[in-house]
C-alpha positions in Angstrom: -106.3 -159.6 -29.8 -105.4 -163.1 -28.0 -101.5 -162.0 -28.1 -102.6 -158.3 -26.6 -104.6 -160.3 -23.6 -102.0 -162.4 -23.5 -99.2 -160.0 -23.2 -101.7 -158.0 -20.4 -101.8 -161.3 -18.5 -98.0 -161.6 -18.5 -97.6 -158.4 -17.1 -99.7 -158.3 -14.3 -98.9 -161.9 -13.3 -95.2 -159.8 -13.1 -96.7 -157.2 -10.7 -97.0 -154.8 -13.6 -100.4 -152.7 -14.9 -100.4 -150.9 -18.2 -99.0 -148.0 -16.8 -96.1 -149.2 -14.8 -95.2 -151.1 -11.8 -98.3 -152.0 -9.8 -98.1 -150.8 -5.9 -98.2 -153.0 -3.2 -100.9 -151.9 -0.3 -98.8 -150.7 2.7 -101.2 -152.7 4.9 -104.1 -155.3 4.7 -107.9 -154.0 5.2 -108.4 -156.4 8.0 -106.9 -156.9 11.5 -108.4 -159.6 14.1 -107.2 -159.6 17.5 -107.7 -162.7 20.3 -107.2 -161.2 23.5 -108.0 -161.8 27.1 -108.1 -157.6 27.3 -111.5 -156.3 28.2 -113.2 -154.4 25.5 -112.8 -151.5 27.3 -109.0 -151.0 26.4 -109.3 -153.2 23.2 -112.1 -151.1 21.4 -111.1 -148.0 21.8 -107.5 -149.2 20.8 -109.0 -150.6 17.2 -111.1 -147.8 16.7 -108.0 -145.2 16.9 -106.2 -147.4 14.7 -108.7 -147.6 12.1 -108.8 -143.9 11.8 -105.0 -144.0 11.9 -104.6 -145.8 8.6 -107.2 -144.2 7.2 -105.6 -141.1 7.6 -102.0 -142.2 6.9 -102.7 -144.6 4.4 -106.3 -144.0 3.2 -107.5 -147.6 3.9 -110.4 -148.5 5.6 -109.1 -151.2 8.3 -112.1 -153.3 9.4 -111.1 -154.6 13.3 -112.3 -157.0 15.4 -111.2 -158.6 18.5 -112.4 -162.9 19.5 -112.4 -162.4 23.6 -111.4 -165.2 25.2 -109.6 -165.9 28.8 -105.5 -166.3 28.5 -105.4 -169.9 28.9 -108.2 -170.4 26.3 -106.7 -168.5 23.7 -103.5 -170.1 24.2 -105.0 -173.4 23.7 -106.6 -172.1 20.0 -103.6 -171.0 18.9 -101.9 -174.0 19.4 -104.8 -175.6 17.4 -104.5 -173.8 15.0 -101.2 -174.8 13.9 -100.2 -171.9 11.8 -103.9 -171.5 10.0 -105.2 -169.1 12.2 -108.0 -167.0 12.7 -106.6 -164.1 14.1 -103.9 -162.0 13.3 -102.6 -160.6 16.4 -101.6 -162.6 20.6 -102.8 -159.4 23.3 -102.5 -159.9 26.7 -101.4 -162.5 29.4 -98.7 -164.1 31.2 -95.8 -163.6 29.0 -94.6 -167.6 29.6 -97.1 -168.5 27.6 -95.6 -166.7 24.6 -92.6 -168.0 24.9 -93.7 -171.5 24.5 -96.0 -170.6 21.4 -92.7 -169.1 19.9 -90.8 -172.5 20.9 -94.0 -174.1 18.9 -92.9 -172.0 15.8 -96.8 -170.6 16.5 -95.5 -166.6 17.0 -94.1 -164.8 13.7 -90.4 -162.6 14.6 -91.6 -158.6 15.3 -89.9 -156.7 12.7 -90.3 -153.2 15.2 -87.9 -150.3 14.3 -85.2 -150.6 16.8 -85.9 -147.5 18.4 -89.2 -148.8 19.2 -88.2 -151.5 21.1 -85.0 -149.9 23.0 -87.4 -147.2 24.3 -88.7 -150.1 26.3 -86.6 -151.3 29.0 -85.9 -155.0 29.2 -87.5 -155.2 32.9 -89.0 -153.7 35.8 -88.9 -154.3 39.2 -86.5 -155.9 42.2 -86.1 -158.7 43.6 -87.2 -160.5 40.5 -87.7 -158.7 37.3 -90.5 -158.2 35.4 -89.6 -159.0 31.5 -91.2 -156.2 29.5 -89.9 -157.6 25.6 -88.6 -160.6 24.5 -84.9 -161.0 24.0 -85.6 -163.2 20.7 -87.9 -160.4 19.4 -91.2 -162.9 19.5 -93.5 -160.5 21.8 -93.1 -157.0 23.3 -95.0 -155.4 26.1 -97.6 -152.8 25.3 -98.7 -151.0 28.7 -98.1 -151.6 32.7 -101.0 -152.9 34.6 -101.6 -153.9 38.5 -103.5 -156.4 40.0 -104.7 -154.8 43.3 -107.7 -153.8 45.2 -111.3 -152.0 44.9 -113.1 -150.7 47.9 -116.0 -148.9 48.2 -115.5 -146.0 50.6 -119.1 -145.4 51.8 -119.5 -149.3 52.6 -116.6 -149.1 54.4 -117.1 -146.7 56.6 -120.2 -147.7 57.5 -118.2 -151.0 58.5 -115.9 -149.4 60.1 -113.2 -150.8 58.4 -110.1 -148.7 57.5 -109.1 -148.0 54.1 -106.9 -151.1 52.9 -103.6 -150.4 51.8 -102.1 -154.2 51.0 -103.3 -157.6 50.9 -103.3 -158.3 55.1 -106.1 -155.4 55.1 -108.5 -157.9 53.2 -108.7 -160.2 56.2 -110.2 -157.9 58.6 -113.1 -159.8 60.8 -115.0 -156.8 59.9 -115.5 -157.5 56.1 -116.3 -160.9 56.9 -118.9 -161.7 54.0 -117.8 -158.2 51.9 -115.2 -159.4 49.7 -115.9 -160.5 46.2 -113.3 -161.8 44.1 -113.2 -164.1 41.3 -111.7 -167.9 40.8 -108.1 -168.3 40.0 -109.8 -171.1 37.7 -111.5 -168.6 35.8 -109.3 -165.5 36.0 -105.8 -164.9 34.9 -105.6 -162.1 37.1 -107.1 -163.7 40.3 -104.5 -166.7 39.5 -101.1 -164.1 39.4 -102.7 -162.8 42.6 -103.1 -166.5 43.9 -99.5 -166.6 43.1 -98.0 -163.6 44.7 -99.6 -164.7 48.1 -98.2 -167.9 47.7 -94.5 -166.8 47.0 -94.5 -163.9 49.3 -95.9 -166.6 52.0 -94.6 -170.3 51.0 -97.5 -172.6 50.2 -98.0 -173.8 54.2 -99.0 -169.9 55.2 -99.7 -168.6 51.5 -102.9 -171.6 51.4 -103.7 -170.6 55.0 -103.8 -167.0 54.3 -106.1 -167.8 51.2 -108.6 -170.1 53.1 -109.1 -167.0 55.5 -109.4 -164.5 52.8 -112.6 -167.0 51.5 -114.1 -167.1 54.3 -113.8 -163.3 54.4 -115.2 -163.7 51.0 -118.9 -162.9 49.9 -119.0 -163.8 46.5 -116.9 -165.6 43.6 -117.6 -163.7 40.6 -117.8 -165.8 37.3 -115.7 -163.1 35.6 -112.6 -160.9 37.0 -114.4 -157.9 35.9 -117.2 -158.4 37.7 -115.1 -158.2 40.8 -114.9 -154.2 40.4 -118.7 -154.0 39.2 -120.7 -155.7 42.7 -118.3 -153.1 44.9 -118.9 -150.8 42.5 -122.5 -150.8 43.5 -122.1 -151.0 47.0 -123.3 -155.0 47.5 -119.8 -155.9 48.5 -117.1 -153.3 49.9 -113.6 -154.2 48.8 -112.4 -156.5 45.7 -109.5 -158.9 45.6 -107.1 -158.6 42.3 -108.9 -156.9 40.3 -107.0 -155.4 36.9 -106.5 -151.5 37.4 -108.8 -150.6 34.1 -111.2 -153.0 35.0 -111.8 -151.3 38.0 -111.5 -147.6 36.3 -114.1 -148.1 33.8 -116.7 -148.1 36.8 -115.1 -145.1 37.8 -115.5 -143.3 34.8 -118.8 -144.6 34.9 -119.7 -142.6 38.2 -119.2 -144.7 40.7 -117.7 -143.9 44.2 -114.9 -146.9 43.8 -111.1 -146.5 44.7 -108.2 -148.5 43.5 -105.2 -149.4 45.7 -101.5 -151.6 44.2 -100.3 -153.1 47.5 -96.4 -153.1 47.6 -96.2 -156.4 45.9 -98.9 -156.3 43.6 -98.4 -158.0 39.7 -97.6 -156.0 37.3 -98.3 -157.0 33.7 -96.6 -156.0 30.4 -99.8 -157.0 28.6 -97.3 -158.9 25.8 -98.8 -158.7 22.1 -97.0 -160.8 19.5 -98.2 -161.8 15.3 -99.8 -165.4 15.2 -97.6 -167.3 12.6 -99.6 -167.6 9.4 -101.7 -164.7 10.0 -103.5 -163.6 6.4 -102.8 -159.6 7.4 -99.3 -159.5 8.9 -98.9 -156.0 7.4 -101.7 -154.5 9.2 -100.7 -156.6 12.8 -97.2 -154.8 12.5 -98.9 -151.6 11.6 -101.2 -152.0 15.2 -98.9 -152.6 17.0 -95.8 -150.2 16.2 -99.7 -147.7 16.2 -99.9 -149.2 20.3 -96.2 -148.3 21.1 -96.1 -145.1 20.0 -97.3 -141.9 21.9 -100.3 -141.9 20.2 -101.5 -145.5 21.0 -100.2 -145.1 24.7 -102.4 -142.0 25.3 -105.5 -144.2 24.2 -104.3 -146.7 26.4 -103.5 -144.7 30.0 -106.9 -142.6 29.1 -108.5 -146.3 30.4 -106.6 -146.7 33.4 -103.2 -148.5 32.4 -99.6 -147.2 32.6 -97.1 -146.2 29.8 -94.6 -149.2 28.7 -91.8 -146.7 28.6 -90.3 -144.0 30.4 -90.8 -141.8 27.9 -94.2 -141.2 28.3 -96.3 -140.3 31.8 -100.4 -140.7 32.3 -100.8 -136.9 31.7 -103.7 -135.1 30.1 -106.0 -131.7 30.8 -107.7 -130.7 34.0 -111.1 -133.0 34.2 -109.7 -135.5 31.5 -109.7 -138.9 31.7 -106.3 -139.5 32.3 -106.0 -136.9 35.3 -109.0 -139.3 36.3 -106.4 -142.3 36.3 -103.9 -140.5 38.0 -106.3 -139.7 41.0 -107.6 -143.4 40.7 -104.7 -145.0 41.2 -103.2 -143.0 44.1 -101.0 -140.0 42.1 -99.1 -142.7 40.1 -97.9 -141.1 36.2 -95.7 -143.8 35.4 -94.1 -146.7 37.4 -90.6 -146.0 36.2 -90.7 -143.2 38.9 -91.4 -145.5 42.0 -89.3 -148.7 42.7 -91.2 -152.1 42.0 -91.1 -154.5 44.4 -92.0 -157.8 42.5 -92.2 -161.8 43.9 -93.7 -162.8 41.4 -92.2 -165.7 39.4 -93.7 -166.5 36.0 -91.8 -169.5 35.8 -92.6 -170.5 39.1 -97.0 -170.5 38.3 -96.9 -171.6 35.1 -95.0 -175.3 36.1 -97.5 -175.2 39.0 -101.0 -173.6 37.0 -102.5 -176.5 37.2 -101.7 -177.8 40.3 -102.4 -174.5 42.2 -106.1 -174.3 40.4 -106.6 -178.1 41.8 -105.8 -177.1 44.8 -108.0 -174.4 45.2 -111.0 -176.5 44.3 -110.3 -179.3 47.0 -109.3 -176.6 49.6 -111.8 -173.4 49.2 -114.2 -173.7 46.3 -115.7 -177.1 48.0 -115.6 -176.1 50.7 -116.5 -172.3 51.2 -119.2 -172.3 53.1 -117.8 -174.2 55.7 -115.0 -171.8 55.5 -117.4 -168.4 55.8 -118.5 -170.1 59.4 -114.8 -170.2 61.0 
């Protein structure tokens, strides 16, 4: 009997079972996500998947996602230092990838190659937008603007016209209606910090800013709340404000518009696979699930844009993604229009720091003298 349990022991310490050759699991039964993506896009992203594998693979995936903003979960990756709690990088300034890869703190994507050359390497003139990494570290996932919310009833009653770029914002008559949020506390306020400041040069860009605060009502404590208080009517037009951010109070059934000035940010929203991750099966499996048609249909059904051109924001009469398409001006894909970008990555992220330093000398303390000028 001791040889048989010995012999037994042998075996399956060889990857073999009584019967033959045991079978490895196609993917893990757990996939954790740290993301600065709202839960809007994230959840129904995880749910999908979960039923995907349980219907290719018959596994029960159990997701979760730890929220946290892009600069936080930068900063717990890095402590981490390859013993992470998460499996899966989504969303953010794609700089910031490329230096966790330089840390050895991104595993290589292993994507079929015609999954990633469906993807075009950029978007966008004068300076393109990098949508995937050359060295194969991160990939985008979907197109997203940073641009305005206005309420049109609250507007109106102003009478204010409808705003169609950033200038619009600094109308005398909104004076005290604009909310937006902190580029200290927002990724998305920051880029939009930025693009002012490029398209401007720091002299006219800060000047242009201090007038746009003291246009300002409110400073939100989150960028999603920037959509929610115009939303309602207390405030009538928001200042970079993430295009699903703001659609998710449409769908809710609120009377709120979105508009992409001309030189609006436009994210990738890059995902990559923490190095050490415990379920590296399942992070590959989410996100080749995200970059397919199917995953891209979840996605542009809350309000976000197709990473290829292969796909367009289309969907039945009264669906939700003829909702985003009516949202967001007509727009099915941003591969159809030309981009006009000025935003440098490179550029805000030697500056991050400086430029949220600057803003708290130069508006936040000051803000209420700046609402009397």
């Amino acid at each position: 009997m001791s040889r048989y349990w010995k012999l037994l022991g042998g075996m399956l310490a060889a990857g073999f079972t009584a019967a033959g050759p045991a079978v490895a699991q196609p993917i893990e039964n757990e996939l954790v996500l740290i993301t600065p993506v709202a839960r809007t896009l994230t959840d129904p992203a995880l749910a999908d998947f979960a039923k995907y594998a349980k219907e290719k693979w018959n596994i029960n995936v159990k997701t979760s996602s730890l929220a946290a903003g892009t600069p936080v979960a930068y900063g717990r990756i890095v402590e981490w230092k390859g013993r992470p709690d998460a499996d899966i990088f989504w969303g953010g300034e794609s700089a910031l990838f490329d230096k966790l890869a330089e840390q050895k703190l991104l595993a290589k994507l292993d994507l079929p190659k015609a999954v990633v050359d469906a993807i075009p390497a950029s978007i966008g003139k004068p300076k393109p937008i990098p949508l995937k990494d050359p060295k194969g570290f991160w990939i985008g996932t979907v197109l997203e603007p940073y641009g305005l919310v206005y309420h049109p009833k609250v507007l109106a009653r102003l009478g204010v016209p409808v705003p169609k770029d950033w200038d619009d914002l600094l109308h005398p008559k909104l004076k005290g209606n604009v909310a937006q949020c902190a580029p200290t506390r927002s990724s998305s306020s920051h880029a939009t910090y930025e693009v002012i400041l490029q398209r401007d040069g720091d002299a006219k860009g800060w000047a242009w800013l201090k007038r746009l605060a003291g246009n300002t009502g409110i400073f939100t404590a989150r960028s999603r709340d920037v959509p929610s208080v115009v939303a309602r009517g207390e405030f009538a037009a928001g200042f970079a404000v993430p295009s699903y951010m703001a659609f998710e109070d449409r769908l809710a059934g609120y009377d709120i518009k979105f508009v992409a000035p001309k030189t609006a940010w436009i994210t990738p929203e890059p995902i990559g696979i923490i190095a050490g991750t415990r379920h590296p099966k399942a992070a590959q499996a989410f996100i080749e699930y995200l970059l397919s048609e199917r995953g891209q249909r979840v996605a542009m059904e809350r309000g976000v844009f197709p990473i290829t051109p292969k796909y367009k924001v289309q969907g039945k009469p009264g669906s939700h993604a003829e909702m985003a398409v009516e949202f967001t001006g007509g727009l099915r894909s941003y591969f159809d229009v030309d981009v006009v970008n000025i935003y440098d990555d490179t550029v805000a992220q030697k500056r991050y720091e400086a430029v949220n330093s600057q803003y708290r000398k130069e508006i936040e303390s000051v803000a209420e003298e700046l609402k009397k000028k």
